[in-house]
PyMOL CGO cylinders between C-alpha atoms (Angstrom):
from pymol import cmd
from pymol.cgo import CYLINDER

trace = [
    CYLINDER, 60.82, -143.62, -31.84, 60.28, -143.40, -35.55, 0.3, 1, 1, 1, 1, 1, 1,
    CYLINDER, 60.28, -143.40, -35.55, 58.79, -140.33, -37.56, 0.3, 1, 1, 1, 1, 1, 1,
    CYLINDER, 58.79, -140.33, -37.56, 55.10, -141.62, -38.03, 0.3, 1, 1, 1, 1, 1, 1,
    CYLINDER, 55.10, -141.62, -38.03, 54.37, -143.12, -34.56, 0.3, 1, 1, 1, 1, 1, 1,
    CYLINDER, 54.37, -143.12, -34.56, 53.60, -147.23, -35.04, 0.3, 1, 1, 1, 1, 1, 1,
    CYLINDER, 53.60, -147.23, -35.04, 50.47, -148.32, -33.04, 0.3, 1, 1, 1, 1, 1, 1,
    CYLINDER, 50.47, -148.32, -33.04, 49.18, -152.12, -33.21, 0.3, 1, 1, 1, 1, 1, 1,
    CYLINDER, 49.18, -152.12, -33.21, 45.09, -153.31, -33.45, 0.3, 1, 1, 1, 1, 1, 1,
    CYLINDER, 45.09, -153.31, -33.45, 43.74, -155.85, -31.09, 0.3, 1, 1, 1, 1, 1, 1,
    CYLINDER, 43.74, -155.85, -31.09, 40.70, -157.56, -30.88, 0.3, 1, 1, 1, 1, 1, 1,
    CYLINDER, 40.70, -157.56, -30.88, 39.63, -160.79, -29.44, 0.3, 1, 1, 1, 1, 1, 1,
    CYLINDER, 39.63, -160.79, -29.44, 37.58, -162.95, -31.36, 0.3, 1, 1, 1, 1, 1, 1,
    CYLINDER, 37.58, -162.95, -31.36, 35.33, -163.96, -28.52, 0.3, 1, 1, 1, 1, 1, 1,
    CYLINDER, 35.33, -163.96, -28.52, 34.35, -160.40, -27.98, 0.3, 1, 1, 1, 1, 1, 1,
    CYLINDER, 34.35, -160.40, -27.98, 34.06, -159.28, -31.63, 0.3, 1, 1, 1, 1, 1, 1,
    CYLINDER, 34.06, -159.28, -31.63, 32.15, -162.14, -32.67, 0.3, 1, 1, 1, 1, 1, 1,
    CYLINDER, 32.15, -162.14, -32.67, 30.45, -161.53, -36.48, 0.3, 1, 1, 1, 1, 1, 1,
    CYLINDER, 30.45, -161.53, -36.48, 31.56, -157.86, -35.60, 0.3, 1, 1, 1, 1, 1, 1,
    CYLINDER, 31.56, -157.86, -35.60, 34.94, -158.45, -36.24, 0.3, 1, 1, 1, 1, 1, 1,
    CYLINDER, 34.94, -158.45, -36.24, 35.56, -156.94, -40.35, 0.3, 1, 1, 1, 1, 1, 1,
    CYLINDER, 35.56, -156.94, -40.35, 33.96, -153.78, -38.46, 0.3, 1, 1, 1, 1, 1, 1,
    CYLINDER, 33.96, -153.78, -38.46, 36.13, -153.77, -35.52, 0.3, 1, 1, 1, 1, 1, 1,
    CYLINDER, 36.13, -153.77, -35.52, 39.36, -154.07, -37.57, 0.3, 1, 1, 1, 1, 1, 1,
    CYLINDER, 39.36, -154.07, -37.57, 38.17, -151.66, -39.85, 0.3, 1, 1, 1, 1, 1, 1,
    CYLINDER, 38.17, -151.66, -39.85, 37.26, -149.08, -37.14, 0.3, 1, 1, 1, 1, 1, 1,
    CYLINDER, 37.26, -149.08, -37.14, 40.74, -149.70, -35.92, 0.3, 1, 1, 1, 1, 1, 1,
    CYLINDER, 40.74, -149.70, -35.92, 42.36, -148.81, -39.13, 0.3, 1, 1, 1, 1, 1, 1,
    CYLINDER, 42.36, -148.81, -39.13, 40.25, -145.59, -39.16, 0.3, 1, 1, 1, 1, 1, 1,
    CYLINDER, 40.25, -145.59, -39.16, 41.38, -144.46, -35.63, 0.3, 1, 1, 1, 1, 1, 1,
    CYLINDER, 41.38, -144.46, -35.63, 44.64, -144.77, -36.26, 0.3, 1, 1, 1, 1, 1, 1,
    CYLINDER, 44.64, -144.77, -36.26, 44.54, -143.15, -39.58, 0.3, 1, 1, 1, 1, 1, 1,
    CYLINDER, 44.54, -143.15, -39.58, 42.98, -140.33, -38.14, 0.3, 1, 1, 1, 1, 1, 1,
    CYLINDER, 42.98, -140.33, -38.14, 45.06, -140.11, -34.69, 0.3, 1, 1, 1, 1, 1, 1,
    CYLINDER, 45.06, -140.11, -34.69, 48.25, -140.26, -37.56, 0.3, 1, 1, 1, 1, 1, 1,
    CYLINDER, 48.25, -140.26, -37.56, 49.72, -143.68, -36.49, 0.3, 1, 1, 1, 1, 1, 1,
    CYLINDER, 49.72, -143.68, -36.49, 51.48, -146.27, -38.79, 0.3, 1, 1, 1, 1, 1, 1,
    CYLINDER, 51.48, -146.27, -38.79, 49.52, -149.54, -37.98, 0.3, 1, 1, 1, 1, 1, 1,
    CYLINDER, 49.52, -149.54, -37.98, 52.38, -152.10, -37.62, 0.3, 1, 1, 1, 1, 1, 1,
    CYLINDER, 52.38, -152.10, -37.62, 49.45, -155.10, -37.10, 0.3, 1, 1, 1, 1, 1, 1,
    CYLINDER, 49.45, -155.10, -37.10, 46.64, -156.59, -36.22, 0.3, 1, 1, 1, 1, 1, 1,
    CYLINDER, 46.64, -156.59, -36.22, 46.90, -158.82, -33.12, 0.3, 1, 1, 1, 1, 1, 1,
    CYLINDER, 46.90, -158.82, -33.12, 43.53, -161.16, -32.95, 0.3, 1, 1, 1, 1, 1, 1,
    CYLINDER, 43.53, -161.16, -32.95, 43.68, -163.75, -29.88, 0.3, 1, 1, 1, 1, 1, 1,
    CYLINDER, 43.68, -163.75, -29.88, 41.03, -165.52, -28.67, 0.3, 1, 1, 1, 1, 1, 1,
    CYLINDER, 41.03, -165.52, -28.67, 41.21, -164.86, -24.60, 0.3, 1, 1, 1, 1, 1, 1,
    CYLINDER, 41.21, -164.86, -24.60, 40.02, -168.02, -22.95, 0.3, 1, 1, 1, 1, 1, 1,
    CYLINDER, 40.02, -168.02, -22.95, 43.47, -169.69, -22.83, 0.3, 1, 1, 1, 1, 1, 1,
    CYLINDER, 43.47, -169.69, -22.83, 45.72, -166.52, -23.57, 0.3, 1, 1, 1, 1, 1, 1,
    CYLINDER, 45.72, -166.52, -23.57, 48.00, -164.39, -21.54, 0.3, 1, 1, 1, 1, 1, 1,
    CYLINDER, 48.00, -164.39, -21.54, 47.21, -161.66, -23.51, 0.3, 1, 1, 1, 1, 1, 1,
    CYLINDER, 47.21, -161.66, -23.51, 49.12, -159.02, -21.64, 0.3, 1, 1, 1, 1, 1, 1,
    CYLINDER, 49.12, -159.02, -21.64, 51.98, -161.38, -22.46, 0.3, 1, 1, 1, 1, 1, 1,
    CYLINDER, 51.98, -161.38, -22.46, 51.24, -161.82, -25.97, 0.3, 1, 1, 1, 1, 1, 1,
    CYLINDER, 51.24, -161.82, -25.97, 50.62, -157.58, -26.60, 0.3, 1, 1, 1, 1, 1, 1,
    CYLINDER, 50.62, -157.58, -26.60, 54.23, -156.63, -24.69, 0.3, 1, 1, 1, 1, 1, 1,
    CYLINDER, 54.23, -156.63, -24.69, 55.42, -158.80, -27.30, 0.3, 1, 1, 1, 1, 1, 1,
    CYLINDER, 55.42, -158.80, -27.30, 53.89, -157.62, -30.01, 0.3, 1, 1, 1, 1, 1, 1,
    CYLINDER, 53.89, -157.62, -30.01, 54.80, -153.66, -28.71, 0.3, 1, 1, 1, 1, 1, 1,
    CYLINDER, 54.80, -153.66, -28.71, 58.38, -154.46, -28.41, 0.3, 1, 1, 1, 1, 1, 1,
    CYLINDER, 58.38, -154.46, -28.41, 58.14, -156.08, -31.90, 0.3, 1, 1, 1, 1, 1, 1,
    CYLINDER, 58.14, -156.08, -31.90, 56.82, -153.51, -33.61, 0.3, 1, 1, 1, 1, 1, 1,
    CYLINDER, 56.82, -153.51, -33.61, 58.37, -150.48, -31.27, 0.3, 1, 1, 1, 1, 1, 1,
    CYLINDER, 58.37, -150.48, -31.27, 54.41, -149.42, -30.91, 0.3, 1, 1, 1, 1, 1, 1,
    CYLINDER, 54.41, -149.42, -30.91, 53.64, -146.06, -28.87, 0.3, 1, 1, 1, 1, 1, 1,
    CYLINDER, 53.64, -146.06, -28.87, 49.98, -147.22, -28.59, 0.3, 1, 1, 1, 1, 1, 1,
    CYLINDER, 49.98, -147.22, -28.59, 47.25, -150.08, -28.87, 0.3, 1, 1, 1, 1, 1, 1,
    CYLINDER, 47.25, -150.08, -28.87, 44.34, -149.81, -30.41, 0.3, 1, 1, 1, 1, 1, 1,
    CYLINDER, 44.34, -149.81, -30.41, 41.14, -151.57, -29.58, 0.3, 1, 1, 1, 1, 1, 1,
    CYLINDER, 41.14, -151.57, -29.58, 37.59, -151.61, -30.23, 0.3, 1, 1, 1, 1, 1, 1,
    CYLINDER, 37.59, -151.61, -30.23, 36.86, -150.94, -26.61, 0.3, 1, 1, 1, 1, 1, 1,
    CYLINDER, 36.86, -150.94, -26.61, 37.68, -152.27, -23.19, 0.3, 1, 1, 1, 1, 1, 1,
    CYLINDER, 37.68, -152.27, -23.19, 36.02, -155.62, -23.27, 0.3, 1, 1, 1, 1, 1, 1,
    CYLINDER, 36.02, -155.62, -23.27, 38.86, -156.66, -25.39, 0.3, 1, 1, 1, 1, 1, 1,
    CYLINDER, 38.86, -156.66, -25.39, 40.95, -155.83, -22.18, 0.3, 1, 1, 1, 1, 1, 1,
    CYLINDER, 40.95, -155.83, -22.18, 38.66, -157.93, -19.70, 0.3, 1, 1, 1, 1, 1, 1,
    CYLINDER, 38.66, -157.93, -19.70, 38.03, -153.89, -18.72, 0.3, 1, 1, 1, 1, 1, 1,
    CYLINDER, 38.03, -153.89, -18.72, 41.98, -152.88, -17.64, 0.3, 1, 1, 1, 1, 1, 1,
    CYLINDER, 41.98, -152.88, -17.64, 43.91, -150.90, -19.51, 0.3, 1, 1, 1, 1, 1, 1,
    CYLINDER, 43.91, -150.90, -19.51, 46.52, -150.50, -16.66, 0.3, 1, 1, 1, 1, 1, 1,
    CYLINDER, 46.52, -150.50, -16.66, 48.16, -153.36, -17.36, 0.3, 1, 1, 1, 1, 1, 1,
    CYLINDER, 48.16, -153.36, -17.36, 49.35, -152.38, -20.59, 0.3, 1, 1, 1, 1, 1, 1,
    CYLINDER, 49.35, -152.38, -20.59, 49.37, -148.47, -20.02, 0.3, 1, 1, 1, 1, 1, 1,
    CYLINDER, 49.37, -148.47, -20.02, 53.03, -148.73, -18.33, 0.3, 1, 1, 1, 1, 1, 1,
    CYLINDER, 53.03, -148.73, -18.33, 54.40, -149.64, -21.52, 0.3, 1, 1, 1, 1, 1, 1,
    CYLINDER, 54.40, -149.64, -21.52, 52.53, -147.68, -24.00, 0.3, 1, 1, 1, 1, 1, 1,
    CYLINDER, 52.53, -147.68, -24.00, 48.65, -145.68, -24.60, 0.3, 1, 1, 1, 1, 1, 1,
    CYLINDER, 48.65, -145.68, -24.60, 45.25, -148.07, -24.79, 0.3, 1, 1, 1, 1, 1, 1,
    CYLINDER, 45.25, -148.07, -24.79, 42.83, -146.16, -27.14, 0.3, 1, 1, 1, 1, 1, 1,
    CYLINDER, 42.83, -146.16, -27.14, 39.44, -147.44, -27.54, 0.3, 1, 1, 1, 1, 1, 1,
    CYLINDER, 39.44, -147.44, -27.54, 37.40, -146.92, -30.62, 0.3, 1, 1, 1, 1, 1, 1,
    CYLINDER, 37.40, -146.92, -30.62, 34.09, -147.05, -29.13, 0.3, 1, 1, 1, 1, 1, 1,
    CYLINDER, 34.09, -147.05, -29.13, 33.83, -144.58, -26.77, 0.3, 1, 1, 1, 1, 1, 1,
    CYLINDER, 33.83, -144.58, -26.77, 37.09, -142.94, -28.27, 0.3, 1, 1, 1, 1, 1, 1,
    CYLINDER, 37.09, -142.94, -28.27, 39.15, -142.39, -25.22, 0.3, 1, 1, 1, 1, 1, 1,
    CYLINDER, 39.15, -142.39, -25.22, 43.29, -142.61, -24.79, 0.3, 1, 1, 1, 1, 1, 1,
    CYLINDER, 43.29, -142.61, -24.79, 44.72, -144.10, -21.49, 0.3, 1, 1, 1, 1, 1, 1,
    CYLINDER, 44.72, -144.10, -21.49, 48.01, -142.36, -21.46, 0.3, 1, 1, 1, 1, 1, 1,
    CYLINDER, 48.01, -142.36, -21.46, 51.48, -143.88, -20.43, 0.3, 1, 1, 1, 1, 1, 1,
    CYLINDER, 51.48, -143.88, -20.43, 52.21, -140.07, -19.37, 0.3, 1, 1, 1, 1, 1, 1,
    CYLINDER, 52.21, -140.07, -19.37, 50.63, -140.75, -16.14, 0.3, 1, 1, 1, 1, 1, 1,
    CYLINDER, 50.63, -140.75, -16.14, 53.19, -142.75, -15.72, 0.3, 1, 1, 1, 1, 1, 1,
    CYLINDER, 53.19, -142.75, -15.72, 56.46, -141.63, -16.13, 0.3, 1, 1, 1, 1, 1, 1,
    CYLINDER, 56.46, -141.63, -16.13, 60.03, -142.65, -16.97, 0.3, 1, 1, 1, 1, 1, 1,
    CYLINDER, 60.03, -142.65, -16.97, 61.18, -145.73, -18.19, 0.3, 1, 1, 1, 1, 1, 1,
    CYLINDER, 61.18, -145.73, -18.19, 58.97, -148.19, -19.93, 0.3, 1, 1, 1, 1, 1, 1,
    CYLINDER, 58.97, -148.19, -19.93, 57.84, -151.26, -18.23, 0.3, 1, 1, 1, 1, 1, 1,
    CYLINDER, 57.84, -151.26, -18.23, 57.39, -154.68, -20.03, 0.3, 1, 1, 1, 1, 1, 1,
    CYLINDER, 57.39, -154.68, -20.03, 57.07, -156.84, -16.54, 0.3, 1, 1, 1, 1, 1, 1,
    CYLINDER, 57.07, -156.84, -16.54, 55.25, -156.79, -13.63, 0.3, 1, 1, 1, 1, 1, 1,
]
cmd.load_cgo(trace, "trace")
């Protein structure tokens, strides 16, 4: 783990629509202000993405502790499957799903 934690953005494009330049910039705010290092900005589109695939990769990447996203939408509403490998936190409501709940070892398959 590195001094400054490293968190990555995500948004999907079908979800953020004409909100997107808000969503990324609420992103950068949050993790500003919860005192991560933004590695990136991960944008997919969703329809024809394994984007629990494409986000492990991007955490082991970037060694990120968390992902930030404008809310759970962006997730097709499930957090879970990326919680075992590192914290969700939505912008909008603000709320953290925390790997703590599950512990040891971090886990990049199912």
């Amino acid at each position: 783990m590195r001094p400054t934690p490293t968190a990555i953005g995500y948004l999907r494009w079908d979800v953020s629509g004409d909100a997107m330049d808000w969503d990324i910039a609420q992103i950068r705010k949050l993790a500003t202000r919860y005192g991560y290092e933004l590695a990136q900005i991960v944008w997919l589109d969703g329809a024809d993405t394994d984007i629990v695939a494409a986000l492990r990769a991007a955490i082991r990447e970037t060694d990120a502790e968390a992902v930030i996203t404008p809310n759970l939408a962006h997730l097709d509403d499930r957090p879970e499957e990326l919680v075992r490998c590192c914290d969700v936190i939505t912008v909008n409501p603000t709320d953290t799903y925390a790997r703590r709940a599950y512990p040891g070892e971090r886990v990049w398959a199912d």
